[in-house]
mmCIF file as Biopython writes it, N, C-alpha, C and O atoms, coordinates in Angstrom:
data_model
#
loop_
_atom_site.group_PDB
_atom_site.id
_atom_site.type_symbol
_atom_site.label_atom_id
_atom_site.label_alt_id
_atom_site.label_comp_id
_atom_site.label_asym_id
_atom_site.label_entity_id
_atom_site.label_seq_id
_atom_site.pdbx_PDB_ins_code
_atom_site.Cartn_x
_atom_site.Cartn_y
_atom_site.Cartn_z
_atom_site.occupancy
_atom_site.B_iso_or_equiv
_atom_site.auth_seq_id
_atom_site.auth_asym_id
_atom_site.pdbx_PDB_model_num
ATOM 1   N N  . UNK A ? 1  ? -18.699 23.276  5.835   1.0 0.0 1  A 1 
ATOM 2   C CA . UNK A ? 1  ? -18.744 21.961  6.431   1.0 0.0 1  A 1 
ATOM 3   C C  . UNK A ? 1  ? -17.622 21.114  5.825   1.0 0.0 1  A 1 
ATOM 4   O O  . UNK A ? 1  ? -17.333 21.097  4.628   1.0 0.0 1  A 1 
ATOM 5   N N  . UNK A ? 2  ? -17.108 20.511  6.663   1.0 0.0 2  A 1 
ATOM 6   C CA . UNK A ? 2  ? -15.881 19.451  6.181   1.0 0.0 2  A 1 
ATOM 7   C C  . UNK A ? 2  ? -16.609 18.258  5.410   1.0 0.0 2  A 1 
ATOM 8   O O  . UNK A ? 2  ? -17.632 17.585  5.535   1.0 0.0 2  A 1 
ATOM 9   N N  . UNK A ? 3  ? -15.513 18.367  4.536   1.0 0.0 3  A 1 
ATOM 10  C CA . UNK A ? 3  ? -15.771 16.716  3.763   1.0 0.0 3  A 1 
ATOM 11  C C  . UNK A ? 3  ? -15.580 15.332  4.710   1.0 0.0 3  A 1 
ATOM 12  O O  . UNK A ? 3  ? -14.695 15.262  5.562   1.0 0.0 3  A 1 
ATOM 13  N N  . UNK A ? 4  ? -16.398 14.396  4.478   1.0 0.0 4  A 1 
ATOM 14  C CA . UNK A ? 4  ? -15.855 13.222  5.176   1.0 0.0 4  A 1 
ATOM 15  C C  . UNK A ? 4  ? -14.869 12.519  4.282   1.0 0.0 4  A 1 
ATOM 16  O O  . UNK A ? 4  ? -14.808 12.621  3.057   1.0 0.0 4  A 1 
ATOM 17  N N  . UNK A ? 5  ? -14.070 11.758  5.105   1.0 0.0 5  A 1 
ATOM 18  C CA . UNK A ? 5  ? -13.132 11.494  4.668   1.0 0.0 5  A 1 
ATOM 19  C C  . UNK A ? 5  ? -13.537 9.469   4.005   1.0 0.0 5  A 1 
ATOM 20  O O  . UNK A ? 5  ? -14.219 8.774   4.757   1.0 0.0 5  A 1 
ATOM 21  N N  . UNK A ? 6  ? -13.089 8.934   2.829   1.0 0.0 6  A 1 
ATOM 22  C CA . UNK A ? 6  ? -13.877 7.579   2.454   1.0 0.0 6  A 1 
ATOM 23  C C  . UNK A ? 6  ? -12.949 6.566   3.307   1.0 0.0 6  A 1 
ATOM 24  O O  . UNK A ? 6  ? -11.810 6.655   3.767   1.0 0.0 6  A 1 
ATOM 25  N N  . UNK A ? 7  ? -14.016 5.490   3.311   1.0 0.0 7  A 1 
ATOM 26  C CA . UNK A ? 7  ? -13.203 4.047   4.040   1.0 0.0 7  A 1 
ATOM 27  C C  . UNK A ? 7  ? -12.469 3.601   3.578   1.0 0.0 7  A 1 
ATOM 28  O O  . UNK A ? 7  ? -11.991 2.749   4.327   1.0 0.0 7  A 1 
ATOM 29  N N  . UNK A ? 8  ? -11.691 3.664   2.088   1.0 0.0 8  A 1 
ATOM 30  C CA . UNK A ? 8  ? -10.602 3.064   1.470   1.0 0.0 8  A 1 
ATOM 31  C C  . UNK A ? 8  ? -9.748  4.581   0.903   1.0 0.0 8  A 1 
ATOM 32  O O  . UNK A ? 8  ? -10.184 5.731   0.849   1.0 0.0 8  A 1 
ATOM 33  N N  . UNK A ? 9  ? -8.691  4.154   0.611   1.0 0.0 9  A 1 
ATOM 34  C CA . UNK A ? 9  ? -7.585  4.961   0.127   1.0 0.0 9  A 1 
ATOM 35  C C  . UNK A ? 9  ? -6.768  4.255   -0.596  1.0 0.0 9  A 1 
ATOM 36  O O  . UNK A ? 9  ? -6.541  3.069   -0.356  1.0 0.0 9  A 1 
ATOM 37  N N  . UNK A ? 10 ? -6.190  4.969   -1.650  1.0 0.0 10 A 1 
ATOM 38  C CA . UNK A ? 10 ? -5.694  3.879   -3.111  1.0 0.0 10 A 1 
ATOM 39  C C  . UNK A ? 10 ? -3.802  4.103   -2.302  1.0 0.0 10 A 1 
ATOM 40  O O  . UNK A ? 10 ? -3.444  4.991   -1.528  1.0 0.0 10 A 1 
ATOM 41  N N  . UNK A ? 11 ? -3.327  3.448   -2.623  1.0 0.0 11 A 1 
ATOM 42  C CA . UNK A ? 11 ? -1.846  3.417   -2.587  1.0 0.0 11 A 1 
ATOM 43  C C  . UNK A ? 11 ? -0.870  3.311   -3.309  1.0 0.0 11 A 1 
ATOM 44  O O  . UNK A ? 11 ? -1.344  3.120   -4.429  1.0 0.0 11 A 1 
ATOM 45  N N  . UNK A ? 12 ? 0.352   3.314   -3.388  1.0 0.0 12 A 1 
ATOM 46  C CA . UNK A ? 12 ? 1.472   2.987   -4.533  1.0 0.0 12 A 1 
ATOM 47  C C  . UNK A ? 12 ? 2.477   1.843   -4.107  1.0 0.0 12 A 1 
ATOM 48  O O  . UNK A ? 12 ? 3.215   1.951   -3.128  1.0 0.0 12 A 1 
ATOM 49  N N  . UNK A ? 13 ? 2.436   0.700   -4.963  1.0 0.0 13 A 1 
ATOM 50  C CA . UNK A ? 13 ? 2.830   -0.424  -4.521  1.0 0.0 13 A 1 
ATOM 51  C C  . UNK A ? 13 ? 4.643   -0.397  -5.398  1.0 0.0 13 A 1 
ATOM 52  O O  . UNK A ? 13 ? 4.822   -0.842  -6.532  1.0 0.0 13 A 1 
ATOM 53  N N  . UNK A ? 14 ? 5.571   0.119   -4.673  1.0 0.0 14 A 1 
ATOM 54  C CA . UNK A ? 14 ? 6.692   -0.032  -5.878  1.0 0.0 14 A 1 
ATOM 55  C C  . UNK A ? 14 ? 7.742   -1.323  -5.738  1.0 0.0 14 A 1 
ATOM 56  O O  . UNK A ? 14 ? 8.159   -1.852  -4.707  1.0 0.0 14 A 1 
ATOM 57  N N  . UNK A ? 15 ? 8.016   -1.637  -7.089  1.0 0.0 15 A 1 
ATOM 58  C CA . UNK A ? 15 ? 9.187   -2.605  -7.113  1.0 0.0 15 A 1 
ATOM 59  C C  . UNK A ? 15 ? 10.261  -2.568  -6.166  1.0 0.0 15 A 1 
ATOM 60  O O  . UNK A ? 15 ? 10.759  -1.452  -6.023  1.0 0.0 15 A 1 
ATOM 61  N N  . UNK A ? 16 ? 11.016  -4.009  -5.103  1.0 0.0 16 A 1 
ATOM 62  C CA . UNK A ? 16 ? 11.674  -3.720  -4.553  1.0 0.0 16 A 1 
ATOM 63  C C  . UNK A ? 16 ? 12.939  -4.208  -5.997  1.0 0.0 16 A 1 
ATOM 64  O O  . UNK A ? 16 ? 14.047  -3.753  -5.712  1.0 0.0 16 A 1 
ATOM 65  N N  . UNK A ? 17 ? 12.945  -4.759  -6.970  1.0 0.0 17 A 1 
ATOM 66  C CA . UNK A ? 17 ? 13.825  -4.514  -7.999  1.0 0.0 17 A 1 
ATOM 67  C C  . UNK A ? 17 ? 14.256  -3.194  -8.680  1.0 0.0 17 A 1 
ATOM 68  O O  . UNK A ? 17 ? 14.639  -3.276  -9.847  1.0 0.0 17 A 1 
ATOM 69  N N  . UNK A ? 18 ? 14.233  -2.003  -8.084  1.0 0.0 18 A 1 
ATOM 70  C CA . UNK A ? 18 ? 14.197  -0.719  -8.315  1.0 0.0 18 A 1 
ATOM 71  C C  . UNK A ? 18 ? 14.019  -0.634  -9.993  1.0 0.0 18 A 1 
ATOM 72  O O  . UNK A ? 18 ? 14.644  0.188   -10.664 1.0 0.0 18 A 1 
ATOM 73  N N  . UNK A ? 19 ? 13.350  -1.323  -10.397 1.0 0.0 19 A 1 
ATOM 74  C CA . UNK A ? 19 ? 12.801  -1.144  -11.991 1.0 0.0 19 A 1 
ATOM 75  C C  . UNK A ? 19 ? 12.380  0.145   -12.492 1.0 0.0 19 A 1 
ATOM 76  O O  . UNK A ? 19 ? 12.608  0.646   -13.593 1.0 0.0 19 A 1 
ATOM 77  N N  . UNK A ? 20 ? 11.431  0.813   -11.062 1.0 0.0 20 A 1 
ATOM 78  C CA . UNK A ? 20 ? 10.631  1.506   -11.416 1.0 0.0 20 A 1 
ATOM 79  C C  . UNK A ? 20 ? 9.281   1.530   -11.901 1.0 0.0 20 A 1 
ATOM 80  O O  . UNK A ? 20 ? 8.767   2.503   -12.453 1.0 0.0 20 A 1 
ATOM 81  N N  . UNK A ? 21 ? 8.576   0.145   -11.620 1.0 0.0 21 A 1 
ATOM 82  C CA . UNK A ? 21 ? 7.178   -0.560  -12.276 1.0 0.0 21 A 1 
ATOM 83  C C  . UNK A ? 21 ? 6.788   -0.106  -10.683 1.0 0.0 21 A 1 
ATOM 84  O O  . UNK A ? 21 ? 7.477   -0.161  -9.664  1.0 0.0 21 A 1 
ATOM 85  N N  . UNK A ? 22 ? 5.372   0.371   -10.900 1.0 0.0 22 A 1 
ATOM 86  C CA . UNK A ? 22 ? 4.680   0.329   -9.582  1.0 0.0 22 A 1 
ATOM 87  C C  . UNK A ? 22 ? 3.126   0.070   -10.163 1.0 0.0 22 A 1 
ATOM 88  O O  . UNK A ? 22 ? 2.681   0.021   -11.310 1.0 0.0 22 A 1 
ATOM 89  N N  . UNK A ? 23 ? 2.418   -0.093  -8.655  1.0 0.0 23 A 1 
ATOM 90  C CA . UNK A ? 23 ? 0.757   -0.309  -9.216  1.0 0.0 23 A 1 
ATOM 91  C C  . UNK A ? 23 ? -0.241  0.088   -8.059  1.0 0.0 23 A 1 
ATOM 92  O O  . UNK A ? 23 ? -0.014  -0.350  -6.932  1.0 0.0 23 A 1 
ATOM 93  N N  . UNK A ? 24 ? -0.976  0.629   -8.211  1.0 0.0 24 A 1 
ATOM 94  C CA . UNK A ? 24 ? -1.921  1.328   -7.604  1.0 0.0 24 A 1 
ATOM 95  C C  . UNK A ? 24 ? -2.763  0.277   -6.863  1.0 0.0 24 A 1 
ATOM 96  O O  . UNK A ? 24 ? -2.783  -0.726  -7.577  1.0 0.0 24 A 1 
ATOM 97  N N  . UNK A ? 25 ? -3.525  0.062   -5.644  1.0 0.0 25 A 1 
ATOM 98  C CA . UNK A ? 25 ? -4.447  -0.981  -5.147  1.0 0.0 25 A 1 
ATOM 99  C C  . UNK A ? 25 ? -5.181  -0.082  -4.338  1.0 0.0 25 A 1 
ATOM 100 O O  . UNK A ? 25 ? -4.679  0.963   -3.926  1.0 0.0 25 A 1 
ATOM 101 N N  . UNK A ? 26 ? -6.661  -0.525  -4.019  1.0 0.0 26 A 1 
ATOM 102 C CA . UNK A ? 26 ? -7.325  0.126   -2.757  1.0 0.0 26 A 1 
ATOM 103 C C  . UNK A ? 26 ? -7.532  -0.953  -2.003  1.0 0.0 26 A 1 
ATOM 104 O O  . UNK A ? 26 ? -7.801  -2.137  -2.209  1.0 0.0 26 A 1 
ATOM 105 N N  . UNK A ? 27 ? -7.271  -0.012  -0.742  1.0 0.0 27 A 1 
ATOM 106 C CA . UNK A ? 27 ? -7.188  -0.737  0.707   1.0 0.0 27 A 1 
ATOM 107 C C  . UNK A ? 27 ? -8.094  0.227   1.373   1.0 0.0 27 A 1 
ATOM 108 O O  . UNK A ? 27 ? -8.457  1.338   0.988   1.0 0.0 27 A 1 
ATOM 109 N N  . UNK A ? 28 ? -8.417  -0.500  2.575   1.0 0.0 28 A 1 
ATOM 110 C CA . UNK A ? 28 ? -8.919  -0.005  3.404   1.0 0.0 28 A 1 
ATOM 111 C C  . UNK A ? 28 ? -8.294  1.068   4.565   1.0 0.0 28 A 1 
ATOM 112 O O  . UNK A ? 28 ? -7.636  0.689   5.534   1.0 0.0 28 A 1 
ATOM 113 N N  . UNK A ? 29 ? -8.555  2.156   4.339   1.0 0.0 29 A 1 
ATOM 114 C CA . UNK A ? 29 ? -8.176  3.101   5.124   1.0 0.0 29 A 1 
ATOM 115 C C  . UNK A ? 29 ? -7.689  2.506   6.893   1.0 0.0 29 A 1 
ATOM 116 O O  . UNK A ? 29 ? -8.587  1.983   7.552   1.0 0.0 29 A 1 
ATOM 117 N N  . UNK A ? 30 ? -6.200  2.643   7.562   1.0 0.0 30 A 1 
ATOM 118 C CA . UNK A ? 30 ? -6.220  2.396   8.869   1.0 0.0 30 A 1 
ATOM 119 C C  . UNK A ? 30 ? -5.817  0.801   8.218   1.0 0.0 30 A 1 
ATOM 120 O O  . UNK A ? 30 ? -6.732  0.161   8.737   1.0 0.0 30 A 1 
ATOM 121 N N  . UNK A ? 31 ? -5.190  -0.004  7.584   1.0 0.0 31 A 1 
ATOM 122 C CA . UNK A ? 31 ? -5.113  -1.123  7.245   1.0 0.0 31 A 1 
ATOM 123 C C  . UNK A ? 31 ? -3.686  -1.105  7.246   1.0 0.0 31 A 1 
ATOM 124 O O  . UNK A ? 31 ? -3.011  -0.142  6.884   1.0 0.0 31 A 1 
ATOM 125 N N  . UNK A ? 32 ? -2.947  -2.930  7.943   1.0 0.0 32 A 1 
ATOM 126 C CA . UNK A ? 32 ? -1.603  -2.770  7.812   1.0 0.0 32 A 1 
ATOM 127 C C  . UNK A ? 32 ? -1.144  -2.507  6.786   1.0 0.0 32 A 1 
ATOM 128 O O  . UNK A ? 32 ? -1.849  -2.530  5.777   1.0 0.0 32 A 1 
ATOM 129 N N  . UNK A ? 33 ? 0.374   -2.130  6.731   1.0 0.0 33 A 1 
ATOM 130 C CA . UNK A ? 33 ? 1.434   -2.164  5.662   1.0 0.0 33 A 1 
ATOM 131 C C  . UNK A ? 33 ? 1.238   -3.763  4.537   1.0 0.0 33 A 1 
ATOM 132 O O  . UNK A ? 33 ? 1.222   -4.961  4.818   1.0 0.0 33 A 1 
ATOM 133 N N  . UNK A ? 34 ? 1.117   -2.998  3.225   1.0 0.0 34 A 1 
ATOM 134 C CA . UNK A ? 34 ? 1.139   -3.865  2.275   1.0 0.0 34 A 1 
ATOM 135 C C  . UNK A ? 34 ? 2.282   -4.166  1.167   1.0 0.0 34 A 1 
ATOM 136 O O  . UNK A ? 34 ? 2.637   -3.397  0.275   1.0 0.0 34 A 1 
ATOM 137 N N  . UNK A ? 35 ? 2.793   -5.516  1.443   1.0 0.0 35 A 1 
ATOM 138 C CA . UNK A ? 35 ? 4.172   -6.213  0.856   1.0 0.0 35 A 1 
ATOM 139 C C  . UNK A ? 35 ? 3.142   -7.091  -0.265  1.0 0.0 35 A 1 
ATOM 140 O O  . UNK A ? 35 ? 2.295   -7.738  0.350   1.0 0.0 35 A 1 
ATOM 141 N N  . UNK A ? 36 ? 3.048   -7.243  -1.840  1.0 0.0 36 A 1 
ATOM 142 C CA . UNK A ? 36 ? 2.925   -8.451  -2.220  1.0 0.0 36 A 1 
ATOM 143 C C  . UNK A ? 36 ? 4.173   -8.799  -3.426  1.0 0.0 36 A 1 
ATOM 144 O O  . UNK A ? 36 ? 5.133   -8.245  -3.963  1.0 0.0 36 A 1 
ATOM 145 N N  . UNK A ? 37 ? 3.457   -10.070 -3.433  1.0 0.0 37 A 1 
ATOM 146 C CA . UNK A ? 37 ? 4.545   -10.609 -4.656  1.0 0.0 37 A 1 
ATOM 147 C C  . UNK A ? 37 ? 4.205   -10.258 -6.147  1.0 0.0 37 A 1 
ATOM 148 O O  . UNK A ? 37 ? 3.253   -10.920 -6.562  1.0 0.0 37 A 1 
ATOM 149 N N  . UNK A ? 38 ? 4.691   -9.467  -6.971  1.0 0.0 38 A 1 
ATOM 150 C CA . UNK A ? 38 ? 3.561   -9.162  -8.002  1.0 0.0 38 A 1 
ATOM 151 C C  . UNK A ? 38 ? 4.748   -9.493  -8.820  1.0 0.0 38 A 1 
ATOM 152 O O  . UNK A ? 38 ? 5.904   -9.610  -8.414  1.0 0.0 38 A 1 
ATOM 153 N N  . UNK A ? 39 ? 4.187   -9.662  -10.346 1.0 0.0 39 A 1 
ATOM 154 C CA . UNK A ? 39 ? 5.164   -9.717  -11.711 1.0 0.0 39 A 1 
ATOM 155 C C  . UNK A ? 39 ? 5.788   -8.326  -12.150 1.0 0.0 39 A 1 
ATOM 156 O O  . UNK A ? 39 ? 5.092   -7.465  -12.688 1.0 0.0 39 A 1 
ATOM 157 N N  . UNK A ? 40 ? 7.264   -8.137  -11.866 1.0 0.0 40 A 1 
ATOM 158 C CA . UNK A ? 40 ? 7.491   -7.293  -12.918 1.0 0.0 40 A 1 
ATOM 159 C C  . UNK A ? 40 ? 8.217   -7.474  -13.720 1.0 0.0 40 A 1 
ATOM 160 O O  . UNK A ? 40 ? 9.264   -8.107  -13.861 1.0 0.0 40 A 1 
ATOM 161 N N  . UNK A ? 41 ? 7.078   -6.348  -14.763 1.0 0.0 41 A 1 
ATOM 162 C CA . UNK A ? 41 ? 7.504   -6.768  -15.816 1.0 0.0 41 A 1 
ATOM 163 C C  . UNK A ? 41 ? 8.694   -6.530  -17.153 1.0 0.0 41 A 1 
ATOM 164 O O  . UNK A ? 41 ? 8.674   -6.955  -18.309 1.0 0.0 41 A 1 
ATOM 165 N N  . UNK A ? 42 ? 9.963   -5.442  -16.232 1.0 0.0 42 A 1 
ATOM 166 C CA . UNK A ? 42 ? 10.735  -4.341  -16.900 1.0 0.0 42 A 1 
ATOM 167 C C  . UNK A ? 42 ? 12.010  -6.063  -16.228 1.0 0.0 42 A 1 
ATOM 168 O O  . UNK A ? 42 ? 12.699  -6.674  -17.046 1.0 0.0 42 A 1 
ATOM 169 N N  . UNK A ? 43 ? 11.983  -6.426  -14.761 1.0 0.0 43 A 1 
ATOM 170 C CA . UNK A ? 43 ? 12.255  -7.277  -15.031 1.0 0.0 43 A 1 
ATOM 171 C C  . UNK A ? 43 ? 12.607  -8.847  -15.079 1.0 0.0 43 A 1 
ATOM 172 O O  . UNK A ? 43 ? 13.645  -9.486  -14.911 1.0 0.0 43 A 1 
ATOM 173 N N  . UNK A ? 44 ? 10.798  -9.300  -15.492 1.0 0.0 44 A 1 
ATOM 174 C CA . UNK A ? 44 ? 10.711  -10.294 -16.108 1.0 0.0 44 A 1 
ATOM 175 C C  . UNK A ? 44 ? 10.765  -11.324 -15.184 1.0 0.0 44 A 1 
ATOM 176 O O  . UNK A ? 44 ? 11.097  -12.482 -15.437 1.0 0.0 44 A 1 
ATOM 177 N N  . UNK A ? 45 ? 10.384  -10.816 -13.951 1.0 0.0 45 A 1 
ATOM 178 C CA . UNK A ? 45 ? 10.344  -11.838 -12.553 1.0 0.0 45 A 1 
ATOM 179 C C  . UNK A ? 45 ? 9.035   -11.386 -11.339 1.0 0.0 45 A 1 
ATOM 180 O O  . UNK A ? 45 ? 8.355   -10.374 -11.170 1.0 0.0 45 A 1 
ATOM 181 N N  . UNK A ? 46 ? 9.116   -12.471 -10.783 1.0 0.0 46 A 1 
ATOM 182 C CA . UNK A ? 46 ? 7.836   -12.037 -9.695  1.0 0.0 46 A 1 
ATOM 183 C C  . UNK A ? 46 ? 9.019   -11.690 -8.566  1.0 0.0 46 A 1 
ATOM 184 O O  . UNK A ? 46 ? 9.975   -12.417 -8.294  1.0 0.0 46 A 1 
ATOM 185 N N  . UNK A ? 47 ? 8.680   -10.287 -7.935  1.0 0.0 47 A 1 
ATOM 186 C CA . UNK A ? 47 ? 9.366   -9.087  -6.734  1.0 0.0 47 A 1 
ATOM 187 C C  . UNK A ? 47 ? 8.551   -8.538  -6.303  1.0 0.0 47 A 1 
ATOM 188 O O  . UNK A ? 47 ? 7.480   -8.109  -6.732  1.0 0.0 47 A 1 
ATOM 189 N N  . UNK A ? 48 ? 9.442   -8.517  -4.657  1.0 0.0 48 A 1 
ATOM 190 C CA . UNK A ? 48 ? 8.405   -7.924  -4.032  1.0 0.0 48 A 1 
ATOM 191 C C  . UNK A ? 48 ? 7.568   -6.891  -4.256  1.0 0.0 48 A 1 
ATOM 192 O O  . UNK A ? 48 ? 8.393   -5.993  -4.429  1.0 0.0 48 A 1 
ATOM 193 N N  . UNK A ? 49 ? 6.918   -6.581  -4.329  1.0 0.0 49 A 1 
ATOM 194 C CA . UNK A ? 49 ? 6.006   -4.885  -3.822  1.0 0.0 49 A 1 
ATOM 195 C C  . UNK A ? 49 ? 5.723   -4.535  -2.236  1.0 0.0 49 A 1 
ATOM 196 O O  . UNK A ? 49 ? 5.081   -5.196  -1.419  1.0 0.0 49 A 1 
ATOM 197 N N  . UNK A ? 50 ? 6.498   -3.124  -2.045  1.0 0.0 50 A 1 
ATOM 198 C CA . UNK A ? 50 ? 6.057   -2.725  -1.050  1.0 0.0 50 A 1 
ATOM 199 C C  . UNK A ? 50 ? 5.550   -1.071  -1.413  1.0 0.0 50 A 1 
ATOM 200 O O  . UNK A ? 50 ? 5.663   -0.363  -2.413  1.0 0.0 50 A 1 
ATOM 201 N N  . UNK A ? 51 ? 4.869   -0.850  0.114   1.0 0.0 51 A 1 
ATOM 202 C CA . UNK A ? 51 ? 4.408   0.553   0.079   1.0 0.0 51 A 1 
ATOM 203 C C  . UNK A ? 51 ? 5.255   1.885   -0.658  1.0 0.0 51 A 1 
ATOM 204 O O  . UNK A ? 51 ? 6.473   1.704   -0.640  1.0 0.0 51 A 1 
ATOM 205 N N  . UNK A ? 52 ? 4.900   2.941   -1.179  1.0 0.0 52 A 1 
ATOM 206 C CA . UNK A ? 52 ? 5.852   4.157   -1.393  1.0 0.0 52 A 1 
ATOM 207 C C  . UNK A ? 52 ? 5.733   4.870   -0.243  1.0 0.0 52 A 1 
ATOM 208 O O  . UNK A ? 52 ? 6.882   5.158   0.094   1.0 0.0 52 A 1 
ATOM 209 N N  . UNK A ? 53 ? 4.928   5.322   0.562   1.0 0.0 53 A 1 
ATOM 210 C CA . UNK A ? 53 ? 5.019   6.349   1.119   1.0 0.0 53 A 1 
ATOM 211 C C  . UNK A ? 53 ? 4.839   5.956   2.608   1.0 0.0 53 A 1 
ATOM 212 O O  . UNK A ? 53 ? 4.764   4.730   2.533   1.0 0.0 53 A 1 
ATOM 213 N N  . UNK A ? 54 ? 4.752   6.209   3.612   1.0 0.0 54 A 1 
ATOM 214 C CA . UNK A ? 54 ? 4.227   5.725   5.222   1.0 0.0 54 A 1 
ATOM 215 C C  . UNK A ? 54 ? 2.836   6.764   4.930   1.0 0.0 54 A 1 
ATOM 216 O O  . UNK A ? 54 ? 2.745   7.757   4.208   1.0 0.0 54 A 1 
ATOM 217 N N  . UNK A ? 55 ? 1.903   6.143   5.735   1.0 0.0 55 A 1 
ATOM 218 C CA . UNK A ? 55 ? 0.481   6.081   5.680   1.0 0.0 55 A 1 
ATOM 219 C C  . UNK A ? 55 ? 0.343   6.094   7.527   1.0 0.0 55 A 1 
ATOM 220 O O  . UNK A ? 55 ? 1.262   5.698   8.245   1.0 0.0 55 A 1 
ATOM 221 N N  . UNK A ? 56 ? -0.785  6.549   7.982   1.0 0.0 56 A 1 
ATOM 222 C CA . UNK A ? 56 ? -1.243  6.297   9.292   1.0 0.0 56 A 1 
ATOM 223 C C  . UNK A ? 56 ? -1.920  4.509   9.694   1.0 0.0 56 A 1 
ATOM 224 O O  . UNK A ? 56 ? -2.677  4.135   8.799   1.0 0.0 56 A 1 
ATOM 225 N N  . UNK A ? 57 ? -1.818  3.912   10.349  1.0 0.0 57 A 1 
ATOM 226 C CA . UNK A ? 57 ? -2.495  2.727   10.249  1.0 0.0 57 A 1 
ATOM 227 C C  . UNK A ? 57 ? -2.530  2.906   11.224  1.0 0.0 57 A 1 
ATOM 228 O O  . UNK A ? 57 ? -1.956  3.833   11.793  1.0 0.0 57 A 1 
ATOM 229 N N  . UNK A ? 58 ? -3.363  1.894   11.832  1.0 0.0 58 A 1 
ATOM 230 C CA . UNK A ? 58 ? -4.113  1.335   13.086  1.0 0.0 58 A 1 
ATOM 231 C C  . UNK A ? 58 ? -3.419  0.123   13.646  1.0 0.0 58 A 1 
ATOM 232 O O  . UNK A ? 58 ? -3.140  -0.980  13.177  1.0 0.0 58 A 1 
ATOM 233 N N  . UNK A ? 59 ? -3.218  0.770   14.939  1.0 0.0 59 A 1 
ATOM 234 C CA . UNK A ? 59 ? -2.298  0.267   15.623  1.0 0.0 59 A 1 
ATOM 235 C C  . UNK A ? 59 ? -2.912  -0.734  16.543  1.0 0.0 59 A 1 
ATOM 236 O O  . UNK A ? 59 ? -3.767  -0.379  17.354  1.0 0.0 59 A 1 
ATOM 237 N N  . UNK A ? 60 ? -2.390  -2.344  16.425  1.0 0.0 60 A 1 
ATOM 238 C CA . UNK A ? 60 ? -3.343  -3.418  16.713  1.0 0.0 60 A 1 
ATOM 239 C C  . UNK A ? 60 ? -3.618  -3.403  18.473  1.0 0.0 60 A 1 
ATOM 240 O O  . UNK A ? 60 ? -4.516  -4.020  19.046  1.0 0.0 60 A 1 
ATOM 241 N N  . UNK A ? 61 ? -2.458  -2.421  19.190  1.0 0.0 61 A 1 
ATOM 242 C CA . UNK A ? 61 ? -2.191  -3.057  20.141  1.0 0.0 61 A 1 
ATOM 243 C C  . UNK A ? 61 ? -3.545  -1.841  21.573  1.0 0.0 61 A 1 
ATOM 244 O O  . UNK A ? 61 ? -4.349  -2.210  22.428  1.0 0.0 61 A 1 
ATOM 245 N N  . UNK A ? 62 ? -3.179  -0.694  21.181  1.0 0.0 62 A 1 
ATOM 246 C CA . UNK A ? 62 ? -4.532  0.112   21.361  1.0 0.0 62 A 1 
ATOM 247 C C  . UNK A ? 62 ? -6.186  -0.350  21.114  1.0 0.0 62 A 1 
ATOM 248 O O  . UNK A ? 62 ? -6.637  -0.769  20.048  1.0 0.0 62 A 1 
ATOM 249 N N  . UNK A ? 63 ? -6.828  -0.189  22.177  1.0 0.0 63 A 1 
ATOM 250 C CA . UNK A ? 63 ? -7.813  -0.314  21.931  1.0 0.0 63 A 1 
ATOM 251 C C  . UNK A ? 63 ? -9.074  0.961   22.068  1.0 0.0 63 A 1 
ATOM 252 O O  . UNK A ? 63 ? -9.163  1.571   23.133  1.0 0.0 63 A 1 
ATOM 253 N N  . UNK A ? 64 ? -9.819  1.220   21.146  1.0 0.0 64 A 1 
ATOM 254 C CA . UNK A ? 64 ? -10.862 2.656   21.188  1.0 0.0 64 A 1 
ATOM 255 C C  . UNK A ? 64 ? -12.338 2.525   21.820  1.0 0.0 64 A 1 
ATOM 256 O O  . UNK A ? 64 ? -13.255 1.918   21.268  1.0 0.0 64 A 1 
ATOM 257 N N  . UNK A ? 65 ? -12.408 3.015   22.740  1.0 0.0 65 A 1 
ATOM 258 C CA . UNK A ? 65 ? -13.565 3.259   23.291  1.0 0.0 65 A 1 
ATOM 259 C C  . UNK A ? 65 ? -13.354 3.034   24.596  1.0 0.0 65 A 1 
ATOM 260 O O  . UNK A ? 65 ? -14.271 3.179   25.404  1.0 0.0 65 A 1 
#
């Protein structure tokens, strides 16, 4: 029997200061692309964070059922 799969999934949030600081968050599985403003701290400023990898999300414009 297959595993079910959970409602959240953790992600990798990396520096757009190519520092190399990244940080892990859980989101909700099927949830847009996540940009925040976080501190880093290699250097010493608040930069963006965006996603590492492309993920499947849910596409607003489709509707199911």
């Amino acid at each position: 029997m297959a595993k079910a799969k959970s409602r959240n999934t953790v992600i990798k949030l990396v520096s757009t200061a190519l520092t190399g600081v990244c940080r892990h968050i859980l989101v909700p599985r099927g949830s847009p692309i996540v940009t925040q403003v976080r501190y880093d701290r290699v250097a010493k400023r608040h930069v963006l964070f965006k996603e590492a990898k492309k993920r499947k999300i849910a596409d607003p414009t489709s509707k199911s059922g």
